[in-house]
N, C-alpha and C positions, 0 to 999 in steps of 0.2 A: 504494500500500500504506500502510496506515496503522501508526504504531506499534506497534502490537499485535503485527500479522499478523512483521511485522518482525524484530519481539523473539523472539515463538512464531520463527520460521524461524530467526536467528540462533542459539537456544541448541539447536534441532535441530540445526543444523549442528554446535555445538560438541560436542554428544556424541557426533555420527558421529565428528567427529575421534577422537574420545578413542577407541571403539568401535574404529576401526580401525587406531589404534598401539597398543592394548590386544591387538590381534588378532597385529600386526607383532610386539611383542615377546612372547607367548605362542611365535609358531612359529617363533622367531630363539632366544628359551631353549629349545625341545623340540629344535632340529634342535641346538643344542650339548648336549645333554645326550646326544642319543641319538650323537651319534660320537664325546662321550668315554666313555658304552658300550659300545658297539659295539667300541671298542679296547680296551677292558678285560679283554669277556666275550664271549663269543659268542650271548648268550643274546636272541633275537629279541622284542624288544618290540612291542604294539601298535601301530599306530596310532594316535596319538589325535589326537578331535576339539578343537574349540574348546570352552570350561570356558561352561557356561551363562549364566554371569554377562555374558561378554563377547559370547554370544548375543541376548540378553534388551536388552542395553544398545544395541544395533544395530537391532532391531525397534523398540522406544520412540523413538531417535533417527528413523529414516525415516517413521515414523506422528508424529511431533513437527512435520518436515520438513514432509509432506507437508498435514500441518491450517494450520499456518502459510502456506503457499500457496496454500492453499483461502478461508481468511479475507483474504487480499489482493487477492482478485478481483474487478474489478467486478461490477456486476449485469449480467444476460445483458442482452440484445435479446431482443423478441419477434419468430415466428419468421413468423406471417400478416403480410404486409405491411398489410393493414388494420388491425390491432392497434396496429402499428408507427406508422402515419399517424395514426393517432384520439391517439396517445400525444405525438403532435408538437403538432397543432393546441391539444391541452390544455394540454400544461406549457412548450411554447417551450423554449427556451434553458435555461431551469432545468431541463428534465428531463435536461439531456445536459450538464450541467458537471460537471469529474470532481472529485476532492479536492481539486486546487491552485485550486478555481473557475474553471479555463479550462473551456471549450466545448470537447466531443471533436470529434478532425477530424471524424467521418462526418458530423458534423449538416447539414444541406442546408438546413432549413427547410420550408416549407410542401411537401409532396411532390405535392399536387395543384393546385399554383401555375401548373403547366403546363394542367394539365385548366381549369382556369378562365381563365387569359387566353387560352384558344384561342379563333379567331370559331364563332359559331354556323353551321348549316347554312345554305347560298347558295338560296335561293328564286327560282328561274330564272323564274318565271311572274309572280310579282311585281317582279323588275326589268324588265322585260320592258313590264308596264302602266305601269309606271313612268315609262319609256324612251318611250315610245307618247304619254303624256301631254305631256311634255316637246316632244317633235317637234310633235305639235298646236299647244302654245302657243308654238312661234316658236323654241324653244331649239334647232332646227337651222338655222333661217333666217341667224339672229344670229351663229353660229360663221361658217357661211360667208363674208357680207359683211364680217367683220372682219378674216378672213384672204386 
């Protein structure tokens, strides 16, 4: 997360707090108000809600919150793994350092590192004249007599 994202989240969070001891002591002042009524008088009061202000102050803190969170996210991954491959072989290492300039774990490297140092297809007919050749010019005679 960088500063920013940081700062944005931090002072979200600060307003939730305030939001909701603003909230605690609205309904800690209405619940003693309304039972040194209630012993007074008999006369049945409302209900009441939360006073708008301290509504109003609780949606900007969580949309504060939740943008500040938003901005300290990486960038996605792509989601085709070819996209993902093609994005490797381009940027290397640079594409995948995060803000501290460390290299994120997932980086692997060349992803088709496997497909290429694999052997190619075994051509049975061609080792084979190969093998044929070989035996012709002596190269079974010579194994034998040296062992």
């Amino acid at each position: 997360m960088t500063w920013i994202s940081k700062s944005v989240t931090g002072l979200g969070l600060l307003f939730l707090a305030h939001a909701c001891y603003s909230a605690y002591e609205h309904s800690a002042l209405h619940s003693t108000s309304t039972a040194a009524l209630s012993t007074t008088s008999h006369i049945a009061t409302a209900a009441s809600s939360l006073p708008i202000d301290i509504s109003i102050e609780t949606l900007v803190a969580v949309f504060t919150v939740c943008l500040g969170l938003v901005l300290g996210t990486p960038e996605l991954r792509p989601i085709q793994w070819r996209v993902w491959a093609g994005k490797i072989e381009r940027e290397g290492e640079a594409g995948y350092t995060n803000i501290d300039g460390q290299v994120d774990k997932d980086y692997v490297g060349n992803p088709f590192r496997v497909l290429e140092s694999r052997p190619g297809f075994v051509d049975i007919r061609k080792q084979r004249k190969e093998f044929a050749a070989w035996v012709r010019e002596g190269g079974g005679s010579d194994a034998t007599i040296k062992s």
